[in-house]
TORRO-184119 format. One record per atom (N, C-alpha, C): residue number from 1; residue in one letter; atom name; x, y, z. Coordinates in steps of 0.001 Angstrom, whole numbers. Example, Ala and Ser with C-alpha at 12.3 -4.5 7.8 and 13.67 -1.06 7.14 Angstrom:
2
+-----+-----+------+---------+---------+---------+
|   n | res | atom |      px |      py |      pz |
+-----+-----+------+---------+---------+---------+
|   1 |   a |    N |   13190 |   -5690 |    7800 |
|   1 |   a |   CA |   12300 |   -4500 |    7800 |
|   1 |   a |    C |   13200 |   -3300 |    7800 |
|   2 |   s |    N |   12850 |   -2250 |    7080 |
|   2 |   s |   CA |   13670 |   -1060 |    7140 |
|   2 |   s |    C |   12900 |      30 |    7870 |
+-----+-----+------+---------+---------+---------+
//
This chain:
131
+-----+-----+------+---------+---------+---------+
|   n | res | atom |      px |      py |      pz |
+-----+-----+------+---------+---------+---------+
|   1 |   x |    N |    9087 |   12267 |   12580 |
|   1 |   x |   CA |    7694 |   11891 |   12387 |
|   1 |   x |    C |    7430 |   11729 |   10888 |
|   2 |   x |    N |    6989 |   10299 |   10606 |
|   2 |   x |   CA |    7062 |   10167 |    8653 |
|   2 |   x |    C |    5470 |   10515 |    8312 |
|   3 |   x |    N |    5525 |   11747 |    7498 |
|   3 |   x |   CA |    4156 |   12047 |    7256 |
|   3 |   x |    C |    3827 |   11069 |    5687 |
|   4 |   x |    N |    2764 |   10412 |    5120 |
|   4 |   x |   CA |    2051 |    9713 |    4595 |
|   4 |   x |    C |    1098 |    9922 |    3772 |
|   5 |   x |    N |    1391 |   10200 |    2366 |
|   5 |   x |   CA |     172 |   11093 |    1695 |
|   5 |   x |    C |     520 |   10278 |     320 |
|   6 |   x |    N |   -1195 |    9740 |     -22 |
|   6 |   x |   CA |   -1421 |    8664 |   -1175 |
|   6 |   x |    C |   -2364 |    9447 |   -2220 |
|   7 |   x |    N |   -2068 |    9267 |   -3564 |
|   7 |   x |   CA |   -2951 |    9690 |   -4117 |
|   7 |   x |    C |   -2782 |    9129 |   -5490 |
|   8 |   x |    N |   -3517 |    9342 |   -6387 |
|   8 |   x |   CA |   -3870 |    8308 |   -7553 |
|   8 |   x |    C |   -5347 |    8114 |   -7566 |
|   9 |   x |    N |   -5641 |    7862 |   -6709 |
|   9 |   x |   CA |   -7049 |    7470 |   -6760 |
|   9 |   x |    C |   -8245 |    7939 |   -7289 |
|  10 |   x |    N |   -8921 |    7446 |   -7534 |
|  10 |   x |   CA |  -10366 |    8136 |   -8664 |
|  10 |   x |    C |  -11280 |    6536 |   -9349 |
|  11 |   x |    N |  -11854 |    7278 |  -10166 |
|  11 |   x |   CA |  -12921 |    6357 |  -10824 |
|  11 |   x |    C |  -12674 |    5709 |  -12299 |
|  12 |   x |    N |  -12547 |    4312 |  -12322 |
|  12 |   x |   CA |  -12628 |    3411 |  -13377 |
|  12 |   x |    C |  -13679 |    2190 |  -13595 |
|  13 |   x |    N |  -13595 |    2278 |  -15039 |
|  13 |   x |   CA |  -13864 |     745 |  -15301 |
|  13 |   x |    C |  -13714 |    -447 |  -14451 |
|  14 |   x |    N |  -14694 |   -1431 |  -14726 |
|  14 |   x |   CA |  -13694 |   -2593 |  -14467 |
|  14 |   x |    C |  -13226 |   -3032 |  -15478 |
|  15 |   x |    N |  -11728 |   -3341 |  -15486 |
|  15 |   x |   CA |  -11049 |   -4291 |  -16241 |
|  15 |   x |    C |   -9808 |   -3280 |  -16842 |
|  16 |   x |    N |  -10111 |   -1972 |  -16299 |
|  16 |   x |   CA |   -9201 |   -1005 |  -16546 |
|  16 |   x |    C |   -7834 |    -548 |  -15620 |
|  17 |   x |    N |   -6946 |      40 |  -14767 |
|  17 |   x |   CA |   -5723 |    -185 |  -14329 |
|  17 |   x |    C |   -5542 |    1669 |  -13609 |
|  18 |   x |    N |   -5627 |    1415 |  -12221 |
|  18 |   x |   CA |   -5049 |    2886 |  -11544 |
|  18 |   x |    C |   -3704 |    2736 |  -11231 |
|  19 |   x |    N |   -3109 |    3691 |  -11217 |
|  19 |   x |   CA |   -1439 |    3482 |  -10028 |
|  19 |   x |    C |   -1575 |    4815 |   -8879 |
|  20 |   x |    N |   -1657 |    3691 |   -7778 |
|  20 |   x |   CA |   -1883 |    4702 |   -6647 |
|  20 |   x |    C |      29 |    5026 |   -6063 |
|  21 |   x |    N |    -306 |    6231 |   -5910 |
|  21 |   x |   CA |    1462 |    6534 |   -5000 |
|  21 |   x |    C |    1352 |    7056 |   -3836 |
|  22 |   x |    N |    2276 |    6846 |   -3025 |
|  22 |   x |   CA |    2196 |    6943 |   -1495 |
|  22 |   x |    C |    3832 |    7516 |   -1241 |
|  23 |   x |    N |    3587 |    8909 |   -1186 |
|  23 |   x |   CA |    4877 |    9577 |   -1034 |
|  23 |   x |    C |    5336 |   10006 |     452 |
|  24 |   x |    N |    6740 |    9561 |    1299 |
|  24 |   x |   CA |    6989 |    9713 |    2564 |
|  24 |   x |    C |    7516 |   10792 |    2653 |
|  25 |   x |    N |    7524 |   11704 |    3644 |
|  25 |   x |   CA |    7934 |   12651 |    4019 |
|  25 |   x |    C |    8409 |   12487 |    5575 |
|  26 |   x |    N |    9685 |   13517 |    6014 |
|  26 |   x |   CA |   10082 |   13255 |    7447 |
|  26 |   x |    C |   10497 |   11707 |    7500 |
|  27 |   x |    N |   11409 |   10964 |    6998 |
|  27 |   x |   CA |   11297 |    9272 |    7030 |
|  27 |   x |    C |   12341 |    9014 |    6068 |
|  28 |   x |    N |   13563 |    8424 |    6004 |
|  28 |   x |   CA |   14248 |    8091 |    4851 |
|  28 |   x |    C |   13933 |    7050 |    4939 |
|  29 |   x |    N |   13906 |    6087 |    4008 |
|  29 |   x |   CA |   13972 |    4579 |    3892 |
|  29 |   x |    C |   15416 |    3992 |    3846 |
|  30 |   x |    N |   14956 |    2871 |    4897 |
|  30 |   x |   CA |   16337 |    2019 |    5210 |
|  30 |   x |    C |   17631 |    3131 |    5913 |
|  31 |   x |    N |   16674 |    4027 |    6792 |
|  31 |   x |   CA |   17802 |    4803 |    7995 |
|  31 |   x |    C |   18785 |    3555 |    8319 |
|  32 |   x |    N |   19706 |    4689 |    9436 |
|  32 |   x |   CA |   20407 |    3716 |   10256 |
|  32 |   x |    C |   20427 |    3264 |   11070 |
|  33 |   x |    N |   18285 |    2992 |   11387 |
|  33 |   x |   CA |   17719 |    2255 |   12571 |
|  33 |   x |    C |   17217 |     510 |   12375 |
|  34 |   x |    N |   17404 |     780 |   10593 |
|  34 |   x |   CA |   17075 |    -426 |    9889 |
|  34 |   x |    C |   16264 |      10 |    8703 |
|  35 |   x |    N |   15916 |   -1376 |    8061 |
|  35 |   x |   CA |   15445 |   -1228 |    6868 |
|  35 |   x |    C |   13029 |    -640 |    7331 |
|  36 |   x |    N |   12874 |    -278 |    6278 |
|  36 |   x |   CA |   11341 |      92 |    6275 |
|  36 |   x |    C |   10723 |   -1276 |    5511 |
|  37 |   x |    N |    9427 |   -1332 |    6620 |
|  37 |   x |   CA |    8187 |   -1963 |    5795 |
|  37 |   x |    C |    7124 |   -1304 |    5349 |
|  38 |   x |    N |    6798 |   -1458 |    4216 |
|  38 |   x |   CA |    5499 |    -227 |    3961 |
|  38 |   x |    C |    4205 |   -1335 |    3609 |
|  39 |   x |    N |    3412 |    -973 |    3352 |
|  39 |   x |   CA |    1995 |   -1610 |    3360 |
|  39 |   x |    C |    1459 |    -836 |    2959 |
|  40 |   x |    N |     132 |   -1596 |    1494 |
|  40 |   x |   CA |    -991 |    -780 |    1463 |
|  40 |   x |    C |   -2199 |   -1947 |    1702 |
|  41 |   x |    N |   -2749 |   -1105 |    2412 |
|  41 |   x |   CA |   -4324 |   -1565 |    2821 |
|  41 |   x |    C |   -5754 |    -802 |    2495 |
|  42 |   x |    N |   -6446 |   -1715 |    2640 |
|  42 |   x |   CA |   -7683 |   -1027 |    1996 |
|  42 |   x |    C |   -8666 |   -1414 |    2937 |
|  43 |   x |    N |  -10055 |    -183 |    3034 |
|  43 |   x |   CA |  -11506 |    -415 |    3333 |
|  43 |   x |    C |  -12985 |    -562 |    2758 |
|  44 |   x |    N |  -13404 |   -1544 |    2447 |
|  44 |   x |   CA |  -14426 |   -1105 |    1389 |
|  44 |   x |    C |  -15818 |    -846 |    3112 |
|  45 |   x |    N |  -16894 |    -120 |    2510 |
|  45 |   x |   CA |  -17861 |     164 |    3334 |
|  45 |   x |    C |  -18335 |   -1071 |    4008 |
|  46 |   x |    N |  -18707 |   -1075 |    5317 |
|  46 |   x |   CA |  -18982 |   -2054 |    5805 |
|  46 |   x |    C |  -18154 |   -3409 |    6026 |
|  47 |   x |    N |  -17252 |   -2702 |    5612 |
|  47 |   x |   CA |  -16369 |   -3902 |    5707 |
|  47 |   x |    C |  -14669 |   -4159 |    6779 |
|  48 |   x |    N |  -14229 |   -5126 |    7083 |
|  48 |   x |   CA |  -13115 |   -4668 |    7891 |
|  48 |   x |    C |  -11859 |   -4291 |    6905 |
|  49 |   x |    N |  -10531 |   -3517 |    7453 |
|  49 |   x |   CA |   -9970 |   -3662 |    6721 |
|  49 |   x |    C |   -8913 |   -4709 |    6157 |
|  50 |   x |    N |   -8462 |   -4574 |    5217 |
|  50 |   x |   CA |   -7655 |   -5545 |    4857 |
|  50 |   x |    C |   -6499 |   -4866 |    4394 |
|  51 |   x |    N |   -4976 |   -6216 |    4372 |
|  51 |   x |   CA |   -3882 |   -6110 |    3779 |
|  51 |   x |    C |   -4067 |   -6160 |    2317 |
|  52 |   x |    N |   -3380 |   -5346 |    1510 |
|  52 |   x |   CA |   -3095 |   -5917 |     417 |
|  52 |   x |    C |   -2043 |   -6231 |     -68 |
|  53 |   x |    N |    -730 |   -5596 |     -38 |
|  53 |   x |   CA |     928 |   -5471 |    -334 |
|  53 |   x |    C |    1199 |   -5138 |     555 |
|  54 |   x |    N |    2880 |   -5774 |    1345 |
|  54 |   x |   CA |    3801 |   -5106 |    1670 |
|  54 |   x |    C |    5035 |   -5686 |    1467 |
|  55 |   x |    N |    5963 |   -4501 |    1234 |
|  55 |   x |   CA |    7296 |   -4375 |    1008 |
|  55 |   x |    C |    8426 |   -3928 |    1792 |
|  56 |   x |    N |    9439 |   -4984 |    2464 |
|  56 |   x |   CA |   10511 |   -4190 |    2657 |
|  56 |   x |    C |   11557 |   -3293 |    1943 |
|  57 |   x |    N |   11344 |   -2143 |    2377 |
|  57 |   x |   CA |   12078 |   -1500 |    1047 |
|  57 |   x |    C |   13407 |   -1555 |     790 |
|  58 |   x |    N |   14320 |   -1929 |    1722 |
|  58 |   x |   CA |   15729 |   -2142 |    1000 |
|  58 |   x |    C |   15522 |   -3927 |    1121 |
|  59 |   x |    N |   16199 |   -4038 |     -92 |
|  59 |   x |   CA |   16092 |   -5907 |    -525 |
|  59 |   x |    C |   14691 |   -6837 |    -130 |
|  60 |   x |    N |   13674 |   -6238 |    -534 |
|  60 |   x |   CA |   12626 |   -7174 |    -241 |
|  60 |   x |    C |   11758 |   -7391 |    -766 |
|  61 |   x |    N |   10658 |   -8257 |   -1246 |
|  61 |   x |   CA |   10563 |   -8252 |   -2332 |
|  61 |   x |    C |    8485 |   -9014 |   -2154 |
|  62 |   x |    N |    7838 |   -7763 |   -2726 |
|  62 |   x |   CA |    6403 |   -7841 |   -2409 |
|  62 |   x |    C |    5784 |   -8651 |   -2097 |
|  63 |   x |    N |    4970 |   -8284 |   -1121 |
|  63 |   x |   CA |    3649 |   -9656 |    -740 |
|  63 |   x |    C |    2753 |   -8732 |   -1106 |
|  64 |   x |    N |    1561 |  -10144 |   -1568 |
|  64 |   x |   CA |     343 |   -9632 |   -2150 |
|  64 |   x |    C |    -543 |  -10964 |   -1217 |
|  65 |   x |    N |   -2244 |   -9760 |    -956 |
|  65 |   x |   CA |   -3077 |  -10872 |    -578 |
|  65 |   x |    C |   -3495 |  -11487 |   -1600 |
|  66 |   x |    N |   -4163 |  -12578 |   -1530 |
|  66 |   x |   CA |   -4754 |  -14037 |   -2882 |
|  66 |   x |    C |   -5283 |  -13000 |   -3645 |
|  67 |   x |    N |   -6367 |  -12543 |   -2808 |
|  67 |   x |   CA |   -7048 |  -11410 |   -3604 |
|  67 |   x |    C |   -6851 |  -10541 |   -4775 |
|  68 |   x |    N |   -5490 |  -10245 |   -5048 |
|  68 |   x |   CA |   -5187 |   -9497 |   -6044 |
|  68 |   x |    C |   -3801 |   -9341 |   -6126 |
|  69 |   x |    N |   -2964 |  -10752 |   -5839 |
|  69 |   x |   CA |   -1704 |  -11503 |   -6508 |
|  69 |   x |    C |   -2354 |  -11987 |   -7864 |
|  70 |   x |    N |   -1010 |  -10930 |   -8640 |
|  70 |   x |   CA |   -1302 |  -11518 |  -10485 |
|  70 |   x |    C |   -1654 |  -10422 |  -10898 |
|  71 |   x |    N |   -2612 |   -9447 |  -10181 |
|  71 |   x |   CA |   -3194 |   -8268 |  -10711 |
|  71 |   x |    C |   -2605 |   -6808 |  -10358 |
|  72 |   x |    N |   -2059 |   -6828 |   -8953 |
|  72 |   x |   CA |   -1276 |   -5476 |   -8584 |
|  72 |   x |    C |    -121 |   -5943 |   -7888 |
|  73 |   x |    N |     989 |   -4528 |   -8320 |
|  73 |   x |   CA |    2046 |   -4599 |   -7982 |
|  73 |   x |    C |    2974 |   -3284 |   -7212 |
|  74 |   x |    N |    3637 |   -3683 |   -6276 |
|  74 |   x |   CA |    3842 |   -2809 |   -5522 |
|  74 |   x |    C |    4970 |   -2259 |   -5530 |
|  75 |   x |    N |    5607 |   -1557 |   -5533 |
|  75 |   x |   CA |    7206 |   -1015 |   -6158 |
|  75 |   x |    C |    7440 |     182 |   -5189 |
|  76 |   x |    N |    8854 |     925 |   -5576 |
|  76 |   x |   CA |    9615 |    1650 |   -4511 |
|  76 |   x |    C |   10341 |    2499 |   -5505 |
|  77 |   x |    N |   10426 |    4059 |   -5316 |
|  77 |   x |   CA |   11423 |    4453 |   -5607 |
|  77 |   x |    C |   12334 |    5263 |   -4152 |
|  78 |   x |    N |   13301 |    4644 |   -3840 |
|  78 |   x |   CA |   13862 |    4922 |   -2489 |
|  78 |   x |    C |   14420 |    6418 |   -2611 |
|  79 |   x |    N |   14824 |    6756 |   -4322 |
|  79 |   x |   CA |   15558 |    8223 |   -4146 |
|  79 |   x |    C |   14368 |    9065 |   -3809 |
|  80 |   x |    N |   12589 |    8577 |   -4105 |
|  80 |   x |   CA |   11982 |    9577 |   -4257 |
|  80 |   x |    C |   11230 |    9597 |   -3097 |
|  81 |   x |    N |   11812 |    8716 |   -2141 |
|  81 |   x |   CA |   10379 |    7977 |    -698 |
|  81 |   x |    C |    9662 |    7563 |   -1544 |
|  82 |   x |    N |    8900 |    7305 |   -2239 |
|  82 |   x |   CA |    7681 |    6908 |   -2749 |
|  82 |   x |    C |    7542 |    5104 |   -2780 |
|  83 |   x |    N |    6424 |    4754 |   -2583 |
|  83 |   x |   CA |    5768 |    3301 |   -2875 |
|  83 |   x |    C |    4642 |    3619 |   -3689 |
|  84 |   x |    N |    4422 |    2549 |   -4669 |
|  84 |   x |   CA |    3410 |    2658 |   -5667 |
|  84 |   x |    C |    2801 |    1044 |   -5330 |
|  85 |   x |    N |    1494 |    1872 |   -5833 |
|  85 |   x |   CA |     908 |     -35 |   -6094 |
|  85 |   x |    C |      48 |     366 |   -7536 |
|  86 |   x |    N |     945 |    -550 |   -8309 |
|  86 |   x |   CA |    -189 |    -438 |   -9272 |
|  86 |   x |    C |   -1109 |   -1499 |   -9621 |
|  87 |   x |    N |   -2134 |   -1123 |  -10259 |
|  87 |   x |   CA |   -3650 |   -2210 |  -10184 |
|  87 |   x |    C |   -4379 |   -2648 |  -11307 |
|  88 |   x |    N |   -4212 |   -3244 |  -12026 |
|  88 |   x |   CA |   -4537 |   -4112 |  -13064 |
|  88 |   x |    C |   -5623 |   -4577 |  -13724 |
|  89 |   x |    N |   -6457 |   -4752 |  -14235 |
|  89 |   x |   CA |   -7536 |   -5877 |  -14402 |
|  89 |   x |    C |   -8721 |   -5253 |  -13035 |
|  90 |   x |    N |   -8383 |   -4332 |  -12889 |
|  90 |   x |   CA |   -9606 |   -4166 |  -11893 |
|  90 |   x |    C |  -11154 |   -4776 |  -11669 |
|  91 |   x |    N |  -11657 |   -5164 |  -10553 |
|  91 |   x |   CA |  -12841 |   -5709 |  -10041 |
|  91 |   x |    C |  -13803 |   -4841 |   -9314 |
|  92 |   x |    N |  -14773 |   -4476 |   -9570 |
|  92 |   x |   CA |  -15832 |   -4163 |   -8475 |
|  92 |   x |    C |  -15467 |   -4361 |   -7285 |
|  93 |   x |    N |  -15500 |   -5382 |   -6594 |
|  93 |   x |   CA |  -14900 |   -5511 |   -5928 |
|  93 |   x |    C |  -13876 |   -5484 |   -5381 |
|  94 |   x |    N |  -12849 |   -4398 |   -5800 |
|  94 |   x |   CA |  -11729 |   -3646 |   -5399 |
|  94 |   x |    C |  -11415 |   -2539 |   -4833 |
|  95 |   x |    N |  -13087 |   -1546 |   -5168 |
|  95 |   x |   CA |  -13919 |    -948 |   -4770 |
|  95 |   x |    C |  -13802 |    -281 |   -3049 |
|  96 |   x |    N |  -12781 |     597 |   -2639 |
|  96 |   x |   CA |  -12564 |     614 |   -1464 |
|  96 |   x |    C |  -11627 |    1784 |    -935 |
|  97 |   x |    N |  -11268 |    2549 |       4 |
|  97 |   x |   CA |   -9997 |    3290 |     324 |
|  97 |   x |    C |   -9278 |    2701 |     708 |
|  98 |   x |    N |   -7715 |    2974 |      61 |
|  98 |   x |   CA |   -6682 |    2420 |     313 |
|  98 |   x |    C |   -5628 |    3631 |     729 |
|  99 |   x |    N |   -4958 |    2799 |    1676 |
|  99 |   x |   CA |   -4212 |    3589 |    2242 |
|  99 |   x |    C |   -2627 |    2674 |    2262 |
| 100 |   x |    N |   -1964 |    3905 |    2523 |
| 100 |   x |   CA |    -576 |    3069 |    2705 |
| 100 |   x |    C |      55 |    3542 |    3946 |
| 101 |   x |    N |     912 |    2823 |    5100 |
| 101 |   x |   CA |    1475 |    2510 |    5870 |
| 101 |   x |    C |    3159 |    2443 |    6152 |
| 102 |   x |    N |    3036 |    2758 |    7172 |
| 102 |   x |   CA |    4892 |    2694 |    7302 |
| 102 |   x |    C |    5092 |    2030 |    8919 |
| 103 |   x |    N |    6183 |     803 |    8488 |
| 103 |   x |   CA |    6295 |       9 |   10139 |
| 103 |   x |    C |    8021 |     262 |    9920 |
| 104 |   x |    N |    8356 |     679 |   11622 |
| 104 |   x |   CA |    9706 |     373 |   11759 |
| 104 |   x |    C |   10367 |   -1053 |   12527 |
| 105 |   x |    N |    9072 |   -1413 |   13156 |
| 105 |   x |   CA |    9098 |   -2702 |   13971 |
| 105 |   x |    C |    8018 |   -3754 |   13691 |
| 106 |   x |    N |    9026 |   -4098 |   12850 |
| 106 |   x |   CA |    7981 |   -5621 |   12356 |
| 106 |   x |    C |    8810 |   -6918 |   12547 |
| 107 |   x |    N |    9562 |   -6986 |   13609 |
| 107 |   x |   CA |    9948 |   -8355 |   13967 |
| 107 |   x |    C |    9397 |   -9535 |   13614 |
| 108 |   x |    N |    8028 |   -9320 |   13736 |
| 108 |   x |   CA |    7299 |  -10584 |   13355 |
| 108 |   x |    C |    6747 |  -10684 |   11803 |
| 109 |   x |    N |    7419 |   -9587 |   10882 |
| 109 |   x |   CA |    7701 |   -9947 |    9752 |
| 109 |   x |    C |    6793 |   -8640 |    8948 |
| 110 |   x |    N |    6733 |   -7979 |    7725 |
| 110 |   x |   CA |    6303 |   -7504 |    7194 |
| 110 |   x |    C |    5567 |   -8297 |    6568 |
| 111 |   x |    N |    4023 |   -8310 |    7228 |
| 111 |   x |   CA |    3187 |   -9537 |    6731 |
| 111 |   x |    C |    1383 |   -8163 |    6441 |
| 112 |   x |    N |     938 |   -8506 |    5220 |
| 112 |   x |   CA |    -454 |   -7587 |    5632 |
| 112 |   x |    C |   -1203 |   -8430 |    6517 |
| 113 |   x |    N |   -1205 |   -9057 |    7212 |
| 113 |   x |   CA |   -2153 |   -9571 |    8136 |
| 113 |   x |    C |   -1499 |   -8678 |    9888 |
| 114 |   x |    N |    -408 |   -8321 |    9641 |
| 114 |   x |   CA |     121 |   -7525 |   10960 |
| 114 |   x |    C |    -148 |   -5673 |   10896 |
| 115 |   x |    N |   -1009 |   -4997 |   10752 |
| 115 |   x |   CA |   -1931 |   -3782 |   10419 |
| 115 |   x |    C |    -772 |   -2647 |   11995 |
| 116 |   x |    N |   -1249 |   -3782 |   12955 |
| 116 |   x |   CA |   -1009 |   -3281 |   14296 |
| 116 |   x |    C |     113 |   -2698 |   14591 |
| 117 |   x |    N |    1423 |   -2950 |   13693 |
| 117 |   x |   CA |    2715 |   -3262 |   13186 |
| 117 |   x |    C |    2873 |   -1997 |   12570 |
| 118 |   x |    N |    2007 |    -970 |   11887 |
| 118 |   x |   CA |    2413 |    -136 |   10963 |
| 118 |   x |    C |    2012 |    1175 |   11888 |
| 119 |   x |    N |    2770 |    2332 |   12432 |
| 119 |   x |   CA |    2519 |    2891 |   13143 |
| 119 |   x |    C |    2302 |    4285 |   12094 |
| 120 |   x |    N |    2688 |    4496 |   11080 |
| 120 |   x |   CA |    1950 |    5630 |   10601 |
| 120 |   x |    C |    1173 |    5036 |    9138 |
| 121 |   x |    N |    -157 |    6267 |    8571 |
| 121 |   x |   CA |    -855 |    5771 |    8122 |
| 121 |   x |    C |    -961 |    7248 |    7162 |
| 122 |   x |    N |   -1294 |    6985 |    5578 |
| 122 |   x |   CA |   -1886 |    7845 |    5267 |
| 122 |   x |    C |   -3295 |    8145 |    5254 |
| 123 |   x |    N |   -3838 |    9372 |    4641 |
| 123 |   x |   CA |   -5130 |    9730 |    4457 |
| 123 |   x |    C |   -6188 |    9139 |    3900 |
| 124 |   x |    N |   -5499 |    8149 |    3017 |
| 124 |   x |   CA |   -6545 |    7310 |    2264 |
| 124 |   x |    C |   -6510 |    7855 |     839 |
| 125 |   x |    N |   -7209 |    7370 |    -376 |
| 125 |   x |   CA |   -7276 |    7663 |   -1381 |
| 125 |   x |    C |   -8453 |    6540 |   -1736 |
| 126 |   x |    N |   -9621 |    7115 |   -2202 |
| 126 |   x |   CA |  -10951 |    6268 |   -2436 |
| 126 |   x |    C |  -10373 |    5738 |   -4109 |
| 127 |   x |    N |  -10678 |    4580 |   -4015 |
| 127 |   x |   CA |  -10782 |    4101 |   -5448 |
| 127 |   x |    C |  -12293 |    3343 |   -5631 |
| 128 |   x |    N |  -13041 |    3531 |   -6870 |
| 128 |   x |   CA |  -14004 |    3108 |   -7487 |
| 128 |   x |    C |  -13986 |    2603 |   -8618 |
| 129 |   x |    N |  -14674 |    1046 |   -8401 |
| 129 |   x |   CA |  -14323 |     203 |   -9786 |
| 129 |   x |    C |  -15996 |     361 |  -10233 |
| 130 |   x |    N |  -16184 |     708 |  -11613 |
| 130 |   x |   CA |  -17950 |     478 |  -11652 |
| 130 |   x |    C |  -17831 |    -828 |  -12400 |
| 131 |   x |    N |  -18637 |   -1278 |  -12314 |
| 131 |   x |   CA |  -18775 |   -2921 |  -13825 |
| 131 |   x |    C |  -19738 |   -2254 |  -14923 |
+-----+-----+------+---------+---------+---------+
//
């Protein structure tokens, strides 16, 4: 059972830069059931959620939504479990809890538009952009 715990998160500027980390536990990456997809997604209030990054972690190499391709980047350290996303140029509108994800069955691709796909989830970590 891969437990899922993100943190980084807190209060900035806009135009200033968080790095959120999302450390796995119970879960090696790239067992010998196959390789891992991880995902981070976010909720702002009232709102649905969304993809933002995901990565296969052995040989694969980040997706970002439009939204904030150019500005955050999502990385791996496999000795440590960990996925990072770090965040750039921040917007108000970035403004949201993000969480990160772990899929073992993503046949239909490690895509953030496939949510349904990621069967464990962390706790969340609120981030706040003020302007």
């Amino acid at each position: 059972q891969a437990r899922l715990v993100e943190s980084g998160g807190g209060s900035v500027q806009a135009g200033g830069s968080q790095r959120l980390s999302c450390a796995v536990s119970g879960y090696t990456f790239g067992d010998i059931y196959g390789s891992t997809c991880m995902g981070w997604f976010r909720q702002a209030p009232g709102k649905e959620r969304e993809g933002v990054a995901t990565l296969v972690i052995v040989g694969g190499t980040p997706s970002y939504a439009d939204s904030v391709r150019g500005r955050f980047t999502m990385s791996r350290d496999n000795a440590e479990n960990t996925v990072y996303l770090q965040m750039n140029s921040l917007k108000p509108e970035d403004t949201a809890v993000y969480y990160c994800a772990l899929s073992r069955s993503w046949a239909a691709g490690c895509l953030i538009t496939r949510s349904e796909d990621f069967a464990y989830w962390g706790q969340g970590t609120q981030v706040t952009v003020s302007s």
